[in-house]
VMD Tcl script that builds the backbone (N, CA, C; Angstrom):
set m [mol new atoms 396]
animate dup $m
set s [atomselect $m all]
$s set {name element resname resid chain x y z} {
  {N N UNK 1 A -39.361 -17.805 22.812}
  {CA C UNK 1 A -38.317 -18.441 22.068}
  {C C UNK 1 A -37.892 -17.576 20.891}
  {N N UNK 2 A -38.799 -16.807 20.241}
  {CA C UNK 2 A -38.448 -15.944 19.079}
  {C C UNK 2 A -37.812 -15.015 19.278}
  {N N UNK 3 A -37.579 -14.259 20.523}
  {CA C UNK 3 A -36.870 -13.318 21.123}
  {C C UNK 3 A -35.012 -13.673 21.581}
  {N N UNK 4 A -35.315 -15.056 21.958}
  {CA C UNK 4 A -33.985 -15.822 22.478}
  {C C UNK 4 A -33.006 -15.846 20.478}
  {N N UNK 5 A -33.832 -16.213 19.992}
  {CA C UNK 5 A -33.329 -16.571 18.573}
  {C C UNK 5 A -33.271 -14.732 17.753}
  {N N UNK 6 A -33.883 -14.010 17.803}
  {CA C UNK 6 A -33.325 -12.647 17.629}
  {C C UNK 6 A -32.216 -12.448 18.493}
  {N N UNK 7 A -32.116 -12.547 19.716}
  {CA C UNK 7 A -31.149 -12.210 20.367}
  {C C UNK 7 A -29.949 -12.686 20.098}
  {N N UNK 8 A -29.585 -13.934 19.785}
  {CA C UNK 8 A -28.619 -14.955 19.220}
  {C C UNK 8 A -28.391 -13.671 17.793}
  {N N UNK 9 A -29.052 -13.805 16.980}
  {CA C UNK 9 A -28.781 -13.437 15.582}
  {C C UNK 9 A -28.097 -11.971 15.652}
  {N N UNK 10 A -28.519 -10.848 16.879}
  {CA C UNK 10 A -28.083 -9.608 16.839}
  {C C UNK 10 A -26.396 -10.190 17.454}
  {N N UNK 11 A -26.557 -11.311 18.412}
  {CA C UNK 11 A -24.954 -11.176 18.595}
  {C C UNK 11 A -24.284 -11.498 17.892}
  {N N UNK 12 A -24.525 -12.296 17.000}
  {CA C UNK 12 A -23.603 -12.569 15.887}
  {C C UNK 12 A -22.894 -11.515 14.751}
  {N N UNK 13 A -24.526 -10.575 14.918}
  {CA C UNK 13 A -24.086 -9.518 13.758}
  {C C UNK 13 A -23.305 -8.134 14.578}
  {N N UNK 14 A -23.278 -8.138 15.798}
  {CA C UNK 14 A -22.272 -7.688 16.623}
  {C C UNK 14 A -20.920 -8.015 16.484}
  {N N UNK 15 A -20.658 -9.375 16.367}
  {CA C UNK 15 A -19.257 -9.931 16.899}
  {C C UNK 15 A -18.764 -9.417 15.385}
  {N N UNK 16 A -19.517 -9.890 14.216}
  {CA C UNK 16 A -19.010 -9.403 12.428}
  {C C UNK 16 A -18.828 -8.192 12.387}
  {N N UNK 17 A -19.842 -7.189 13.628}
  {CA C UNK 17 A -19.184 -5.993 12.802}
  {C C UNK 17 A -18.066 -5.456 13.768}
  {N N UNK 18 A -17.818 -5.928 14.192}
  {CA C UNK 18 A -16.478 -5.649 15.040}
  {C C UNK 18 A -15.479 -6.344 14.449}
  {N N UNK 19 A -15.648 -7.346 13.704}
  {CA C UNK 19 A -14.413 -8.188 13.055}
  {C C UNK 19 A -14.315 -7.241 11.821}
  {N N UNK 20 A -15.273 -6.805 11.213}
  {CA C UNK 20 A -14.998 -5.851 10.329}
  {C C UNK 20 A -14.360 -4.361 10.787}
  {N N UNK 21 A -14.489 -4.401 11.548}
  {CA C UNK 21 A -13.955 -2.827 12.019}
  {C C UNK 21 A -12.554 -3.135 12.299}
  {N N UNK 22 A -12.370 -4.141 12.717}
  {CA C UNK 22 A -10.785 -4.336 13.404}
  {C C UNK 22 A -10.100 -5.095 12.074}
  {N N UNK 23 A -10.792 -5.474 11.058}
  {CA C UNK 23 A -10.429 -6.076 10.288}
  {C C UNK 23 A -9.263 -4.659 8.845}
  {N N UNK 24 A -10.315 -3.408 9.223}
  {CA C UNK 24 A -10.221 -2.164 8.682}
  {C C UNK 24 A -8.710 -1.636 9.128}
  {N N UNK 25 A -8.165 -2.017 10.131}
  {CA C UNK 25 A -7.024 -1.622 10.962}
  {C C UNK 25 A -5.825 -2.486 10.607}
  {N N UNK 26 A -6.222 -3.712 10.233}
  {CA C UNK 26 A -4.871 -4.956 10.050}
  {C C UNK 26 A -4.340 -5.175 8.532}
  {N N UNK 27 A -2.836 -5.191 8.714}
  {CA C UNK 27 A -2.284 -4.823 7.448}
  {C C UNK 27 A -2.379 -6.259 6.543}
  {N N UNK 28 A -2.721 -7.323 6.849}
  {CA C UNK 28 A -3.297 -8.757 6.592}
  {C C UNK 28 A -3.972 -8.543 5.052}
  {N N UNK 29 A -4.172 -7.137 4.207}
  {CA C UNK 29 A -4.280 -7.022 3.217}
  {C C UNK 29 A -5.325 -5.837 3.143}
  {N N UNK 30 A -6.428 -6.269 4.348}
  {CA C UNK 30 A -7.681 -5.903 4.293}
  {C C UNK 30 A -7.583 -4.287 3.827}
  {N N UNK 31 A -6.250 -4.073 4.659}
  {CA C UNK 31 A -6.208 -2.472 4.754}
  {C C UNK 31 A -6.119 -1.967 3.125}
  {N N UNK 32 A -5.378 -2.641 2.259}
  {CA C UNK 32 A -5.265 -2.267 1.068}
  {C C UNK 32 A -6.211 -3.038 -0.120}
  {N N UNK 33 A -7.278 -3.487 0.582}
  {CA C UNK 33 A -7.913 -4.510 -0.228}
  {C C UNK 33 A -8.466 -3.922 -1.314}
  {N N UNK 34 A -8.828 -2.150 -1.627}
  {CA C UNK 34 A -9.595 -1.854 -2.225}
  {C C UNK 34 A -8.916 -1.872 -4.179}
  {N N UNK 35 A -9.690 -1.589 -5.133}
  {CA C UNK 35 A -8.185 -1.689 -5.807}
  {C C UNK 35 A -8.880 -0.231 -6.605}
  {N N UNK 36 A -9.587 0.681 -5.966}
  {CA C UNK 36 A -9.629 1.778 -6.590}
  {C C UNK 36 A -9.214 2.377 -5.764}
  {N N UNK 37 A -8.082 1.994 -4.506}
  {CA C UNK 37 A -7.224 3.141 -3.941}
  {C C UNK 37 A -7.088 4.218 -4.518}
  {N N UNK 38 A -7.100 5.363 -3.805}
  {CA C UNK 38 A -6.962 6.916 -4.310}
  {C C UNK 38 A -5.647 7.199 -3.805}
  {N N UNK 39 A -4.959 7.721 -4.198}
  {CA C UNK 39 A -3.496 7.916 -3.675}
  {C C UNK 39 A -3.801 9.730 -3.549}
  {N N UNK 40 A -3.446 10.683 -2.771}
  {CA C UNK 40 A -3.348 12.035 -2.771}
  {C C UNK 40 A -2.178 12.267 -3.723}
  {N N UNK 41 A -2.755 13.710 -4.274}
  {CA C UNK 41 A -1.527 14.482 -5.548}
  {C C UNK 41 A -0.692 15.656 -4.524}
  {N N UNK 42 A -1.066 16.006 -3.288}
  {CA C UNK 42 A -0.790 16.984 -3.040}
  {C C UNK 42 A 0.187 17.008 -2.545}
  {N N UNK 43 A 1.226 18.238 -2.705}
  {CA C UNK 43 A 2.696 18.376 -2.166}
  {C C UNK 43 A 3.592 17.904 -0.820}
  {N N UNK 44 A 2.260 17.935 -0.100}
  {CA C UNK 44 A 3.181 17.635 0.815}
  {C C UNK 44 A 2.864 16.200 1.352}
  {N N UNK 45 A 2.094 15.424 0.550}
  {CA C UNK 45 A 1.617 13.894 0.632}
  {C C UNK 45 A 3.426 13.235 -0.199}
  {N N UNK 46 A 3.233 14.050 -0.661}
  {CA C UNK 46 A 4.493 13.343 -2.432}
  {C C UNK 46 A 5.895 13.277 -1.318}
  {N N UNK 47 A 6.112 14.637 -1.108}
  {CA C UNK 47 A 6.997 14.930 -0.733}
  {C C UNK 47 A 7.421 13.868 1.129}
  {N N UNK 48 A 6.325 14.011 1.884}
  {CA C UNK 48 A 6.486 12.543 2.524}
  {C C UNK 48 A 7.028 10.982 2.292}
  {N N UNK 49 A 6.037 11.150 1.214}
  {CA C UNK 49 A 6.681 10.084 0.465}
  {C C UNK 49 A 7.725 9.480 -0.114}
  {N N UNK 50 A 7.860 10.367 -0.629}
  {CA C UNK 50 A 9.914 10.795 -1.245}
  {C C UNK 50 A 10.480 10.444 -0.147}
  {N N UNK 51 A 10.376 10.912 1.173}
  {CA C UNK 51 A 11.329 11.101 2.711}
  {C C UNK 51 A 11.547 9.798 2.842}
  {N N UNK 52 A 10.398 8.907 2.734}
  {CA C UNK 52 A 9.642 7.651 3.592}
  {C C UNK 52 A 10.681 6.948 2.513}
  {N N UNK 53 A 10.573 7.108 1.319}
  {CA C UNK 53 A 10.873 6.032 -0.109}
  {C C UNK 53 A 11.955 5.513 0.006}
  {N N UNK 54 A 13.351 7.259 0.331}
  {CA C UNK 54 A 14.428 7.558 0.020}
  {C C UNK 54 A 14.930 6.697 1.123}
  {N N UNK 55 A 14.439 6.753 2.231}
  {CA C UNK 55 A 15.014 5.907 3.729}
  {C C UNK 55 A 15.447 4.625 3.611}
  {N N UNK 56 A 14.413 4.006 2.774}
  {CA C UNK 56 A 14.192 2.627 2.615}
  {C C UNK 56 A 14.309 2.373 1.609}
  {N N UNK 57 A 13.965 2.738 0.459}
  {CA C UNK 57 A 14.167 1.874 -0.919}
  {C C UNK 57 A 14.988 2.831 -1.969}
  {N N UNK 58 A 15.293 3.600 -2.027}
  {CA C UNK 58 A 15.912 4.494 -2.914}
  {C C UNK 58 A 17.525 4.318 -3.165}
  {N N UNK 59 A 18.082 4.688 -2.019}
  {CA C UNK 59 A 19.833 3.992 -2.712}
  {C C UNK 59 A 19.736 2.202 -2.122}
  {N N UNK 60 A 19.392 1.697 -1.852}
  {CA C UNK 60 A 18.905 0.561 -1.643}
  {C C UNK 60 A 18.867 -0.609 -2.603}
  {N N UNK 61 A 17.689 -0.374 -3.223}
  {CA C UNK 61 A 17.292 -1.258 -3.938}
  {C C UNK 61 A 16.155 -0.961 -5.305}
  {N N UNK 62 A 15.702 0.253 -5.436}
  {CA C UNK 62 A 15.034 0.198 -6.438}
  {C C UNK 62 A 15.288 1.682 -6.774}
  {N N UNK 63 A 16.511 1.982 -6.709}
  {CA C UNK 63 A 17.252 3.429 -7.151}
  {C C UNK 63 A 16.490 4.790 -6.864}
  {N N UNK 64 A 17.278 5.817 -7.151}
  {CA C UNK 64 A 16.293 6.942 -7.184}
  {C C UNK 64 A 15.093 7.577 -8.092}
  {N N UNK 65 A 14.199 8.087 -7.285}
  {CA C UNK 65 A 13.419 7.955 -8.334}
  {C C UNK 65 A 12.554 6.749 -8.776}
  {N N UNK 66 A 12.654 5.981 -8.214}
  {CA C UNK 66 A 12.116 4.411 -8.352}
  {C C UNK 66 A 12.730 3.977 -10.066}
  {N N UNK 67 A 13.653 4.370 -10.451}
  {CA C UNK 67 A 14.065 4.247 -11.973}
  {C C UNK 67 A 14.320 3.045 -11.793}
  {N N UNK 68 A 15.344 2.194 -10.862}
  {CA C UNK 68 A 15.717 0.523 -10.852}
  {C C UNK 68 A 17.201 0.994 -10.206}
  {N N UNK 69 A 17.457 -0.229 -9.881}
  {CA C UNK 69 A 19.006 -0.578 -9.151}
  {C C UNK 69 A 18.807 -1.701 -9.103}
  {N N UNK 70 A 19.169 -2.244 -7.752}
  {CA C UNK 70 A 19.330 -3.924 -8.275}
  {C C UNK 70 A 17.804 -4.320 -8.090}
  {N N UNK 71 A 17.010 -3.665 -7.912}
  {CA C UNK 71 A 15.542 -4.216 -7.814}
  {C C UNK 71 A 15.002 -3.590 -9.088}
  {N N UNK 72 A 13.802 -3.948 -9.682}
  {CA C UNK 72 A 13.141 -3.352 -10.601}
  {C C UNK 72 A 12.952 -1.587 -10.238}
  {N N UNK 73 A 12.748 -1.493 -12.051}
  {CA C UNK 73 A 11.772 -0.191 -11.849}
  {C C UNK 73 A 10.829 -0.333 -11.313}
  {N N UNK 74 A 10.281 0.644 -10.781}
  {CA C UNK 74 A 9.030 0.893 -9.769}
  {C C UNK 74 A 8.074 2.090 -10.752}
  {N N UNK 75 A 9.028 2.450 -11.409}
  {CA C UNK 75 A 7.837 3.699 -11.935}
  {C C UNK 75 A 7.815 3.174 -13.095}
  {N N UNK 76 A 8.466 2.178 -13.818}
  {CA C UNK 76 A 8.284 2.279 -15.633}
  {C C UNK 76 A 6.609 1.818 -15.985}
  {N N UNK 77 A 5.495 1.709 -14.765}
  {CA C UNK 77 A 4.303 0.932 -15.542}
  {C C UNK 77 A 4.376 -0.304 -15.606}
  {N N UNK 78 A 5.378 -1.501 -15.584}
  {CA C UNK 78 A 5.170 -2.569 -15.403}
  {C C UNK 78 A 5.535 -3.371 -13.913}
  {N N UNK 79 A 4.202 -4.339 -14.039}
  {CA C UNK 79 A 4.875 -4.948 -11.907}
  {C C UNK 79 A 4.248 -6.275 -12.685}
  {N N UNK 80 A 5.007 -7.245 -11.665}
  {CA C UNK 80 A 5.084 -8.572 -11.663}
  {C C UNK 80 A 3.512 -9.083 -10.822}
  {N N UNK 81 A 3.736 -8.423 -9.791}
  {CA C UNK 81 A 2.727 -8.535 -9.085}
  {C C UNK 81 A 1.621 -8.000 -8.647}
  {N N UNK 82 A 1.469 -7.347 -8.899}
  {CA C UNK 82 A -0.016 -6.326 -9.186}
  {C C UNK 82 A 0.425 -4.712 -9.223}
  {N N UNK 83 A 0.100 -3.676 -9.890}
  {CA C UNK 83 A 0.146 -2.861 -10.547}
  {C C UNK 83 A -0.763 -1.758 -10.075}
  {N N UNK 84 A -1.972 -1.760 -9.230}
  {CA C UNK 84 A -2.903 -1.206 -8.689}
  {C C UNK 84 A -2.418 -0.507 -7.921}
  {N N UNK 85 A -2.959 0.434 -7.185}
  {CA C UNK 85 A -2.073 1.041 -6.060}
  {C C UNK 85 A -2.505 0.724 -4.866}
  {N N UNK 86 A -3.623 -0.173 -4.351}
  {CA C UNK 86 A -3.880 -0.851 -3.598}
  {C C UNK 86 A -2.556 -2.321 -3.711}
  {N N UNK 87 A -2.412 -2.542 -4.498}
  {CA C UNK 87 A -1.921 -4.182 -4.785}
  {C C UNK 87 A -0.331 -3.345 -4.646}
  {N N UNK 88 A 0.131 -1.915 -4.708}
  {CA C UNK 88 A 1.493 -1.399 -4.603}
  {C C UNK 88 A 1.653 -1.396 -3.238}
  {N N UNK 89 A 0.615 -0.529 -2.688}
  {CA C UNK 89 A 0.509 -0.621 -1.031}
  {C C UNK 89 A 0.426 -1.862 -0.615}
  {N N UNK 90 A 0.273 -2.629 -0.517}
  {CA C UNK 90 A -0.164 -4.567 0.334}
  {C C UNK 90 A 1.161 -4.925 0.031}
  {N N UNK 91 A 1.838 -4.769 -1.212}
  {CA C UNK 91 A 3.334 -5.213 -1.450}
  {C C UNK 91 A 4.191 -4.545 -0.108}
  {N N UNK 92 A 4.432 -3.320 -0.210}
  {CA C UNK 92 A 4.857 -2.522 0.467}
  {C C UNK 92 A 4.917 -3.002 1.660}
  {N N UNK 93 A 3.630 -3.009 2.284}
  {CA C UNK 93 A 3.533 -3.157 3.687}
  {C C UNK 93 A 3.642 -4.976 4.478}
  {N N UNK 94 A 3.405 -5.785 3.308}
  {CA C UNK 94 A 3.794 -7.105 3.516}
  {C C UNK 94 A 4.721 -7.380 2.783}
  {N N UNK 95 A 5.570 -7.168 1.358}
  {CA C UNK 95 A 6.781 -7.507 1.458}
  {C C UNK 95 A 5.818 -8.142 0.188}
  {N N UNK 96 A 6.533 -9.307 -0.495}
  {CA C UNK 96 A 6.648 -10.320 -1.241}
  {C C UNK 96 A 7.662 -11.722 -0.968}
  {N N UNK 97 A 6.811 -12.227 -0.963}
  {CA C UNK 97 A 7.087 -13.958 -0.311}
  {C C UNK 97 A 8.316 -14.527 -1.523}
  {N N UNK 98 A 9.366 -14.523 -1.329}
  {CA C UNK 98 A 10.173 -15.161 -2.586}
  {C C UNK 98 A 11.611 -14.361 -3.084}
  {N N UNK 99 A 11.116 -13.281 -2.677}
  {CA C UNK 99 A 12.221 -12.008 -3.443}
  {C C UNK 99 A 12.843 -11.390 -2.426}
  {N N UNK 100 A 13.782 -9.966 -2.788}
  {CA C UNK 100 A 14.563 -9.130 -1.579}
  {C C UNK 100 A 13.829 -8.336 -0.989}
  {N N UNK 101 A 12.065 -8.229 -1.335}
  {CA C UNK 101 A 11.160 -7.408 -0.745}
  {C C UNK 101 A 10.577 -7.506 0.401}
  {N N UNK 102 A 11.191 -6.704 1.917}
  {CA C UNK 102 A 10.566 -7.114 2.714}
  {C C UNK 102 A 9.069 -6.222 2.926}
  {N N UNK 103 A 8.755 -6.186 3.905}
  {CA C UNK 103 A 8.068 -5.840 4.618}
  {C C UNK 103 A 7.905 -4.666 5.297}
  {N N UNK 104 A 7.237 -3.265 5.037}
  {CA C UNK 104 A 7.805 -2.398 5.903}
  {C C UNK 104 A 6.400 -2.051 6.689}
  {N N UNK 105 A 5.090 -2.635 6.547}
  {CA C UNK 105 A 4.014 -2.499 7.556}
  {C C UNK 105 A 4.420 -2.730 9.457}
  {N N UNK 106 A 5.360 -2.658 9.611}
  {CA C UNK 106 A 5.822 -2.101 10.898}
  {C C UNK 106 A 6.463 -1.093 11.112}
  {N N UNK 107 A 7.239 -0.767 10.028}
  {CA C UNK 107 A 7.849 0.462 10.010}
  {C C UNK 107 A 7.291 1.740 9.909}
  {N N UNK 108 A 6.339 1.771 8.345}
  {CA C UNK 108 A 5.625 2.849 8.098}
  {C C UNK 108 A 3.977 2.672 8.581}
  {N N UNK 109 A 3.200 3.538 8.578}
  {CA C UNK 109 A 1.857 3.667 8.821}
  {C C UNK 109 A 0.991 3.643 7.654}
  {N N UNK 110 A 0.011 3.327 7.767}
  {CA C UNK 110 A -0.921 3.310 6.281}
  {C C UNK 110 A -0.699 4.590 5.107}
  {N N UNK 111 A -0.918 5.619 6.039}
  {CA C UNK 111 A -0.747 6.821 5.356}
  {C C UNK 111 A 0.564 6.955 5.071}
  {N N UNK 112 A 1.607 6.387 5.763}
  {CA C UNK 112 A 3.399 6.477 5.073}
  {C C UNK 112 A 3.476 6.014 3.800}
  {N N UNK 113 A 2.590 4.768 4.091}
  {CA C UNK 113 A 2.606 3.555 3.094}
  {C C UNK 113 A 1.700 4.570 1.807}
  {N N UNK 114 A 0.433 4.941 2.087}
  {CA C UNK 114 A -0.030 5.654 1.044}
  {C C UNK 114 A 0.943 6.883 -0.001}
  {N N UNK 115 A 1.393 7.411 1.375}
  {CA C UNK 115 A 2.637 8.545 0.342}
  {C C UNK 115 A 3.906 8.145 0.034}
  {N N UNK 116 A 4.121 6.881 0.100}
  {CA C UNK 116 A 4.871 6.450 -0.788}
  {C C UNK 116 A 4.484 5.501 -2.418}
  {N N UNK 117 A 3.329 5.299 -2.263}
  {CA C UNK 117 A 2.783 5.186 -3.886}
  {C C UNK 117 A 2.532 6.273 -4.308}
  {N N UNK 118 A 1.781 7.005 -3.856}
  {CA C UNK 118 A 1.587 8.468 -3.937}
  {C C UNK 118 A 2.973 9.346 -4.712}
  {N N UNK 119 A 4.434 9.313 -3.861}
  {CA C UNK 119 A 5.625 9.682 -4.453}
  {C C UNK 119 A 5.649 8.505 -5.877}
  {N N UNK 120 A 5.670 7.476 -6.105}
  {CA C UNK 120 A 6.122 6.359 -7.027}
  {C C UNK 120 A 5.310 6.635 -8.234}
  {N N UNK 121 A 3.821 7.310 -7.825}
  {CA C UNK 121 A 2.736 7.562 -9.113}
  {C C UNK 121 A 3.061 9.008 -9.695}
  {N N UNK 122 A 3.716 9.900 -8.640}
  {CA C UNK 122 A 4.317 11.538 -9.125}
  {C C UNK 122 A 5.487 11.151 -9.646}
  {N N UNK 123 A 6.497 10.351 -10.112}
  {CA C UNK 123 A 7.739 10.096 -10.733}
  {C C UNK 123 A 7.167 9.463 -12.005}
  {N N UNK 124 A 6.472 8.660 -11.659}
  {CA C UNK 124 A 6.029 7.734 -12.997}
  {C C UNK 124 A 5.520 8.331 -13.682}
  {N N UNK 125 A 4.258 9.755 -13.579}
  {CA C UNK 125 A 3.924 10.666 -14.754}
  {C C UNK 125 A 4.965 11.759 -15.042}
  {N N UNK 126 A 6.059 12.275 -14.268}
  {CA C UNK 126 A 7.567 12.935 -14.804}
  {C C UNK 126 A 8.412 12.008 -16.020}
  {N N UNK 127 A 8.572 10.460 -15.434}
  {CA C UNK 127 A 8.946 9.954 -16.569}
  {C C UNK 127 A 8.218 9.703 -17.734}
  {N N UNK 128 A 6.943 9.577 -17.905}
  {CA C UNK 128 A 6.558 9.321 -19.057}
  {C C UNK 128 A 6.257 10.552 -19.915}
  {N N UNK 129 A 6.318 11.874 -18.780}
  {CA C UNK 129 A 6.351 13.214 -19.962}
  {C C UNK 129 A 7.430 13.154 -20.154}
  {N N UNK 130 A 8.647 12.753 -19.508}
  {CA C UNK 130 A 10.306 12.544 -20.538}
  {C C UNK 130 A 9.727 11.638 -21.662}
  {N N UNK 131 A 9.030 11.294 -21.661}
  {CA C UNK 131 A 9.604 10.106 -22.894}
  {C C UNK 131 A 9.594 8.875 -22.758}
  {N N UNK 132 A 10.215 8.629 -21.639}
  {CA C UNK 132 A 11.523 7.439 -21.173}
  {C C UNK 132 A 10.382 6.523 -20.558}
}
mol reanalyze $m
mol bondsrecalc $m
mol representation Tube
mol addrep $m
């Protein structure tokens, strides 16, 4: 009987770690859950990003440069809704429930999604060595 009841307990911790693994893959938040996201500095991460930004949000809705248009600034340092670059990415890729923000986790890929905070965090330290 002690063997039947180990056996039970390993499947369980089977079925969890597979819900965790697949859980690692779904844009449901998990993917951006962390909130010490690392965003890459490197050129050609930014510069993706820019491509990815400009497609979709740049003459659009949150201007060039993420400066503002009819949507907020994106680079001035302040967000309504979380500010992290995990909590920038989960916006991104699910949108915001209420506003003109959709959704682009079908469009872009994690890593699209990454180099485009990635581009939004390289504008935001250009503007604040302006000054502005």
């Amino acid at each position: 009987m002690h063997s039947t009841a180990s056996a039970g307990h390993s499947g369980w911790r089977a079925v969890l770690a597979i819900l965790a693994v697949l859980g690692a893959f779904a844009w449901g938040g998990a993917a951006f859950a962390d909130d010490d996201l690392v965003v890459p500095t490197d050129e050609a991460t930014i510069a993706l990003g820019k491509e990815r930004y400009s497609a979709k949000c740049g003459g659009f809705c949150h201007g060039a440069g993420g400066k503002g248009g009819r949507a907020p600034c994106i680079v001035c340092g302040r967000f309504k809704r979380g500010g992290t670059n995990a909590e920038i990415a989960k916006n991104i890729a699910e949108g915001i429930k209420g506003t003109p923000m959709g959704a682009f986790g079908e469009v872009y890929s994690r890593d699209e999604i990454i180099a485009i905070v990635a581009y939004m965090r390289d504008e935001q330290k250009k503007k604040e060595a302006e000054g502005n």
